[in-house]
C-alpha positions in Angstrom: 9.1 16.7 8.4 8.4 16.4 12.0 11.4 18.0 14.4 11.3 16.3 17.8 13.9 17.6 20.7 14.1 19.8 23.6 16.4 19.4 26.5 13.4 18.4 29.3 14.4 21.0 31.5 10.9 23.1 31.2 8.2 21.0 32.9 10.8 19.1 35.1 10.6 16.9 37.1 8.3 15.3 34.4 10.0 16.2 31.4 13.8 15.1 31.1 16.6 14.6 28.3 15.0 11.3 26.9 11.0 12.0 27.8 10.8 15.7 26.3 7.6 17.7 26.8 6.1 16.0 23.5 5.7 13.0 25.1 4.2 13.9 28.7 0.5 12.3 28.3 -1.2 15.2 30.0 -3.5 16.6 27.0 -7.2 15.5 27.5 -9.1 13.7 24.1 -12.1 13.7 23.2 -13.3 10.1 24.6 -11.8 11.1 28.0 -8.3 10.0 28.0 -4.6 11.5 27.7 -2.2 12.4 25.2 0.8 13.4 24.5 1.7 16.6 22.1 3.4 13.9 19.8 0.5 11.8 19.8 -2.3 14.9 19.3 0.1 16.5 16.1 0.7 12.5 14.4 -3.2 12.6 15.1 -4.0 15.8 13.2 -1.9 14.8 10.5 -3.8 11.8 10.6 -6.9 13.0 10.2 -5.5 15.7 7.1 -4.1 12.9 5.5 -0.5 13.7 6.2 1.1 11.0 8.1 1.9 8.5 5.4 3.7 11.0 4.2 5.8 12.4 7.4 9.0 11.5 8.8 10.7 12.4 12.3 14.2 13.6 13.3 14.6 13.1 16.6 17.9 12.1 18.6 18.8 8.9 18.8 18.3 8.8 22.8 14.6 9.6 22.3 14.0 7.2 19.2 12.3 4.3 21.2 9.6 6.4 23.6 8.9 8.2 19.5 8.1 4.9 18.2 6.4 4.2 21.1 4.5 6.9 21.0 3.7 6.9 16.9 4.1 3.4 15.6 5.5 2.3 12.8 3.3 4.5 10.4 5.6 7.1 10.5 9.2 7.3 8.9 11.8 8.3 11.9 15.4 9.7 11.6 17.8 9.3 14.5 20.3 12.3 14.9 23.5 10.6 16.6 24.3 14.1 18.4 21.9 17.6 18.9 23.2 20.0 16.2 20.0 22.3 16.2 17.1 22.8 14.0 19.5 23.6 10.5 21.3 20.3 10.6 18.2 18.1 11.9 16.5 19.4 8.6 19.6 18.9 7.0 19.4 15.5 7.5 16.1 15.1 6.9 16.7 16.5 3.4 19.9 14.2 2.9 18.1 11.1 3.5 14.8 12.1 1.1 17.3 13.1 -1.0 19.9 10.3 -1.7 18.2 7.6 0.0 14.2 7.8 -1.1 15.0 9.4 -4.3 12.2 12.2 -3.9 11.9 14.8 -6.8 14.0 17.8 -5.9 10.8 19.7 -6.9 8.8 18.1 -3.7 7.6 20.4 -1.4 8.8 19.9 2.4 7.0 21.2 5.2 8.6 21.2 8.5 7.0 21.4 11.7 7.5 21.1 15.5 6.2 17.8 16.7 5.0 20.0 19.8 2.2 22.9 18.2 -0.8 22.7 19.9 -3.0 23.4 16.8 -6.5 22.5 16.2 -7.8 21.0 12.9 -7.9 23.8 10.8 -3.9 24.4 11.3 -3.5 21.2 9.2 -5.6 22.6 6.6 -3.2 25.7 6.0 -0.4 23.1 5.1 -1.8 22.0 2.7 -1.9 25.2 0.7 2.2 25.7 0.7 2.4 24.2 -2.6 0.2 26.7 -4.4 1.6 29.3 -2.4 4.9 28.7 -3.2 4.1 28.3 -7.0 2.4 31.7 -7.1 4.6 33.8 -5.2 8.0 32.1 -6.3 9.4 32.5 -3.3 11.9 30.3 -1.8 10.7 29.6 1.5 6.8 30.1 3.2 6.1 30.2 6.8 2.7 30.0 8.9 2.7 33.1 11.1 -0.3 33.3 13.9 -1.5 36.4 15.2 -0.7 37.8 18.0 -2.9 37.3 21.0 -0.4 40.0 23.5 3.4 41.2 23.0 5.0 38.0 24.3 8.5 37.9 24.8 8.7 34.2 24.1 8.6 33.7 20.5 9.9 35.1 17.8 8.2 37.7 15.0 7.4 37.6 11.3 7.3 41.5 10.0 5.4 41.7 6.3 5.8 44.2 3.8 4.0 47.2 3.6 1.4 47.2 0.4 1.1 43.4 0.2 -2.3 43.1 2.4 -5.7 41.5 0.5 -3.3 38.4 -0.4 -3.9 34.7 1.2 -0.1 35.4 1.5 2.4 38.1 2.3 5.4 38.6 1.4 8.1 38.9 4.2 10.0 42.2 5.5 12.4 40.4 8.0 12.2 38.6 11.5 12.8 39.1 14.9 13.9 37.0 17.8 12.1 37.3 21.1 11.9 41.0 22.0 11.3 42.5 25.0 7.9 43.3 25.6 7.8 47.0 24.2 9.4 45.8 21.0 7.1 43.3 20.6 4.5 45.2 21.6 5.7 47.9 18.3 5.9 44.9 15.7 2.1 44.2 16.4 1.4 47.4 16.0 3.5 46.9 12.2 1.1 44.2 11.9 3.7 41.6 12.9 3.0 37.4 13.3 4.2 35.3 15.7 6.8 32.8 14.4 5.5 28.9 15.2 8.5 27.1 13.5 6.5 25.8 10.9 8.0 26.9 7.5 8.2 25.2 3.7 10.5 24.8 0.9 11.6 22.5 -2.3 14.3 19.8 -1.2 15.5 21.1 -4.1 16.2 25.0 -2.7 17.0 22.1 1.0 19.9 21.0 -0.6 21.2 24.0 -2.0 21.0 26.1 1.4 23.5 22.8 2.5 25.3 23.1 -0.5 25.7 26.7 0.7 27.2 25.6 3.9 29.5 22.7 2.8 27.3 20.4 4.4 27.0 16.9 2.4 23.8 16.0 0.6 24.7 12.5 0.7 23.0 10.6 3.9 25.7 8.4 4.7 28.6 11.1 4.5 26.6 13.5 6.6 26.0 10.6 9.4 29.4 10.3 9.2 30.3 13.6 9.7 27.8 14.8 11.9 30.1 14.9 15.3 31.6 17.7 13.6 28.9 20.1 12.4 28.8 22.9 14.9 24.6 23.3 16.6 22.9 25.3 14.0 19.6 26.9 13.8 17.2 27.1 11.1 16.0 30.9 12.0 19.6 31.8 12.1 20.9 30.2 9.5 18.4 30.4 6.1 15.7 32.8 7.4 17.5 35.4 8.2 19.3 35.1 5.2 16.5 34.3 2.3 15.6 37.0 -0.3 12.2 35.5 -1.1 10.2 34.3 1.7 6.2 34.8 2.0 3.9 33.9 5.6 0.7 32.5 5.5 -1.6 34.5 8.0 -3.1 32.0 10.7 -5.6 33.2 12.9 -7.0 29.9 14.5 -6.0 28.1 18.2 -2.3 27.9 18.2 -0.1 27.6 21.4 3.5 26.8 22.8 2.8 24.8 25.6 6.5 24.2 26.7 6.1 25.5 30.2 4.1 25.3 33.5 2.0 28.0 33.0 1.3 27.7 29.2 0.2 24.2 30.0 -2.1 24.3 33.1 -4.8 26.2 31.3 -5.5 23.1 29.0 -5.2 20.5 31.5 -8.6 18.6 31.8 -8.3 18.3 36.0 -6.7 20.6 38.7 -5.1 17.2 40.2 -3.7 14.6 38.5 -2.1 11.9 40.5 -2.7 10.8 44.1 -3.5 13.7 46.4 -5.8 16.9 46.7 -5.7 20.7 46.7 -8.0 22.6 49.2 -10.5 24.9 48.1 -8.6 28.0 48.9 -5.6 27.1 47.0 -6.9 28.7 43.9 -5.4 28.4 40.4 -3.2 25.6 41.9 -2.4 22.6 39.8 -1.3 19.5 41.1 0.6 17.0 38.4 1.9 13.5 40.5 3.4 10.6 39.1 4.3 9.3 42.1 2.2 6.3 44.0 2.4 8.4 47.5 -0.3 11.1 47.9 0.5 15.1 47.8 -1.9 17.3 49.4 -1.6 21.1 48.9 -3.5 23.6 51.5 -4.3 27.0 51.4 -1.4 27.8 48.7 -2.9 29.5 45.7 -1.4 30.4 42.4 0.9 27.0 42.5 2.7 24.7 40.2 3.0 21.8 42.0 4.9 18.0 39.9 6.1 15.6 41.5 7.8 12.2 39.8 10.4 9.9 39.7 13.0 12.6 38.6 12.1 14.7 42.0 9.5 17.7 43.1 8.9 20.7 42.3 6.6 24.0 43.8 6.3 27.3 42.2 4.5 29.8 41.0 3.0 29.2 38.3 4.5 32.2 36.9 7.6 31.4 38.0 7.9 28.2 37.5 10.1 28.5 33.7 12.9 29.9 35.6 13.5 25.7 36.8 15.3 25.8 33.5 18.1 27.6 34.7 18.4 26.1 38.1 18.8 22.7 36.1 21.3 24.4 33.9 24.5 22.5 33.9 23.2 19.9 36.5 23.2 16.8 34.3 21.2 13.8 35.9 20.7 10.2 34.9 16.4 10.2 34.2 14.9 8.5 36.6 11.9 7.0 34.3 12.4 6.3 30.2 9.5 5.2 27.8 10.4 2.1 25.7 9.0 0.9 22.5 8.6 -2.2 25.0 7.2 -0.4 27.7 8.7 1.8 30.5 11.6 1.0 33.2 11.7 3.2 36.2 14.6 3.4 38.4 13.8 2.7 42.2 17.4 3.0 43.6 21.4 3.8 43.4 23.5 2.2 46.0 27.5 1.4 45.6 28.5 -1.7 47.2 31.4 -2.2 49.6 34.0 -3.3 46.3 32.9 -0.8 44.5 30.2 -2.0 42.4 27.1 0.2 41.3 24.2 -1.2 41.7 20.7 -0.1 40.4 18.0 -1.5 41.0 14.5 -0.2 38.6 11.2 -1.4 37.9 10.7 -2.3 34.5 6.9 -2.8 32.7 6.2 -4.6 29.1 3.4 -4.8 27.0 1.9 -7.9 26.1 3.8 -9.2 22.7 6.8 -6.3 22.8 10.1 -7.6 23.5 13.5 -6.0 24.0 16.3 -6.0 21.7 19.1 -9.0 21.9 21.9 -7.4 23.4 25.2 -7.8 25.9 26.7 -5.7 28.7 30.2 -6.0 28.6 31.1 -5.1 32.5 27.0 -5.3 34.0 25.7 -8.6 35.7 22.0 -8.5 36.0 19.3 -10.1 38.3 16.0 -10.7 36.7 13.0 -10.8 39.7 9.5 -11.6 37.9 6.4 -10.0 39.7 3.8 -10.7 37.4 3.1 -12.3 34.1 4.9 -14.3 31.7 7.3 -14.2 28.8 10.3 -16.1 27.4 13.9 -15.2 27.1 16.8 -16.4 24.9 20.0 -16.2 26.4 23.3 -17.3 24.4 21.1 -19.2 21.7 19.3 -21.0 24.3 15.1 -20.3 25.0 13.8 -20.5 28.3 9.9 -19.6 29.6 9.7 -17.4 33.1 6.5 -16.3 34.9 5.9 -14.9 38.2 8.1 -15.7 41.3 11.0 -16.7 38.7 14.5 -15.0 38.9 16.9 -15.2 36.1 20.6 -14.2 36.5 22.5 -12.6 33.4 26.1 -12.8 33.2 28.8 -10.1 32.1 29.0 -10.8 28.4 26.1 -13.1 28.4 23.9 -12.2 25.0 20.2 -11.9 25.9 16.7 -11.0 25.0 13.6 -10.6 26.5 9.7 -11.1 25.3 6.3 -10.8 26.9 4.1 -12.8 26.3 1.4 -11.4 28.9 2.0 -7.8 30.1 4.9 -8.1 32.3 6.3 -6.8 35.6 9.6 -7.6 37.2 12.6 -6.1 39.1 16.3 -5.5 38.0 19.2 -5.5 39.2 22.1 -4.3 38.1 25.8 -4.5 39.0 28.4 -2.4 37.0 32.1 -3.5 37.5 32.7 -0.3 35.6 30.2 2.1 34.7 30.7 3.3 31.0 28.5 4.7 28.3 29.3 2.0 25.9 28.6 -1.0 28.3 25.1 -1.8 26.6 26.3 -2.9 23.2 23.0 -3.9 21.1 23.6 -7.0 19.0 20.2 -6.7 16.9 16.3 -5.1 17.6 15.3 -8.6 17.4 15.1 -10.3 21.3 16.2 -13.4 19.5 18.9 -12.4 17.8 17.1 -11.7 14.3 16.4 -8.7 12.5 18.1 -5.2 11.5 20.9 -4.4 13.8 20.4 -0.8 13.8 17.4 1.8 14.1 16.0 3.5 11.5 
């Protein structure tokens, strides 16, 4: 069980409410290229033999760059609102539960789709189940040793007299303590907490029992509006009698901000532009297509893209996430199952009208869904390639230099059948959050009318 989320604030301007940290194609692979944290975890699993046996919960705003990014190997769960970590898992359970029909004697591990692990971490989850069965405890977590007394994460504390075990039973946590405390649980032989924990659905659905929270998938999508946020930690950890941690000592990492992430970038720059040789342990990270040079400035966090810039040092750079606090802004670039759409430009006309006008990319053979906008006329300008698009029933072929209008109401799709560039425009009458109203995932008009 896979838990995808986060709010994007952390390595802005890259990172934003729909393209999270997990999906930032920054890590470097073996053969040369990128990838994303999503792509390096579904990769490891991969290679453990895990992944046909995963699912994701993710919110439903992030549920095309996720199958994007993974595929259709992978089961994936769409949260209609954020509710935290307890009711994502929640609903997890629910639907293995009530939908799959999975033995309430299955073991569930849960884990962030963002650890930066190396192969050997995969290995450890594979030994819950034993673990589990020996110890009889409800609930068994991967704690990593401590490399310094960080104040970022929180702490596992084991018993005293349960050493020599390839488990240990569990004393009580601790949420991100100041750097003295944390310094005094090490020193208690304490583990840092990664997120990654284990259970039966069976003990699952009891912990939701608990909390009158339904079992049954459909009733808890329809009641999901209502749940207050809830975290796992807070909610069952804190609270479980019987819970054991598997001692991890291998490469383990949070990468979620500036400085945790430079040291395993491949390249100082990447992007257009250059840093001079005296700006020492600078990094440069720029999406955009103009170039950024950076002289004589050492000790810098410097990303730049479509959402805007940012410089800082690379210390300081977390504390962006407060500055954005409470500054809610339309993302300027979103990954599609499709392809990408980048917006170039907001303007309001003289009546009133908004008007945006973005860049949109598709891959060879990917199409959009068939869909209306019920107060949004578009203008379709093809730059390169070609495709085909149904409008109201009716097929037509485009290619370069063609332009397509789209009326309000007008039900429409979109396919590629080379990769595709083109320009569009959009005029909202009256901007609202319910103006794109989805008819099916099929550009034609065929297929399922919802996600899974």
């Amino acid at each position: 069980m896979l838990l995808s989320g986060g709010s994007g604030k952390r390595l802005w301007p890259l990172s934003n409410e729909i393209r999270s940290k997990a999906f930032l194609r920054l890590l470097p692979t073996e053969n040369g290229g990128m990838e994303s944290m999503i792509e390096r975890v579904c990769r490891g699993l991969e290679e453990a033999g895990l992944l046909d046996s995963s699912c994701i919960v993710t919110h439903r705003s992030q549920v095309e760059i996720t199958r994007k990014s993974v595929g259709d190997q992978v089961s994936l769960l769409a949260e209609p609102q954020k509710r935290g970590t307890f009711t994502a898992v929640a609903l997890a359970a629910s639907y293995l539960h009530s939908v799959k029909k999975i033995d309430l004697e299955e073991i569930i591990v849960v884990i962030p789709v963002d650890s930066y692990v190396e192969a050997s971490f995969f290995k450890q989850l594979q030994r819950f189940p034993n673990v589990l069965s020996e110890s009889q405890a409800d609930i068994a977590l991967i704690g990593v040793t401590p490399e310094f007394p960080s104040t970022q994460f929180g702490y596992i504390l084991p018993s005293e007299g349960s050493c020599g075990t390839s488990f240990l039973n569990v004393d009580q946590f601790a949420e991100k303590p100041d750097e003295a405390r944390a310094a005094e649980f090490i020193s208690q032989g304490g583990l840092w907490n990664c997120g990654v924990f284990s259970s039966s659905l069976g003990h699952l659905l009891s912990c939701m029992v608990g909390r009158d929270i339904p079992v049954d998938y459909i009733q808890l999508l329809e009641r999901y509006d209502k749940l207050p946020e809830r975290s796992f930690d807070y909610e069952v950890l804190e609270h479980t009698r019987r819970a054991v941690v598997i001692p991890y000592s291998g490469v383990w990492a949070d990468i979620g901000s500036w400085d945790a992430l430079t040291p395993h970038l491949q390249e100082k720059v990447i992007g257009r532009g250059s840093i001079s040789e005296d700006s020492k342990g600078t990094h440069l990270v720029n999406e955009l297509s103009c170039p950024v040079h950076v002289i004589g400035a050492p000790g810098l966090i410097v990303a730049a893209g479509p959402d805007g810039i940012l410089v800082a040092g690379i210390e300081q750079a977390k504390r962006i996430k407060q500055k954005l606090e409470g500054h809610a802004a339309r993302p300027m670039i979103e990954e599609k199952r499709w392809g990408s759409s980048r917006i170039l430009d907001f303007s309001r006309t003289a009546a009133g009208d908004e008007v945006t006008t973005s860049k949109i990319t598709m891959l060879a053979g990917k199409h959009t869904s068939y869909h209306f906008h019920r107060h949004t006329k578009e203008i379709w300008s093809f730059l390169s390639g070609s495709g085909e698009y149904r409008m109201n029933g009716i097929l037509h072929v485009v290619a370069a230099g063609d332009t397509v209008t789209v009326p309000v109401g007008a039900r429409h799709g979109l396919r590629a059948i080379t990769a595709l560039e083109l320009i569009i425009i959009e005029l909202a009458s009256f901007p609202d959050a319910e103006d794109y109203v989805r008819v099916s995932t099929g550009w034609e008009g065929g297929g399922s009318s919802l996600d899974n």
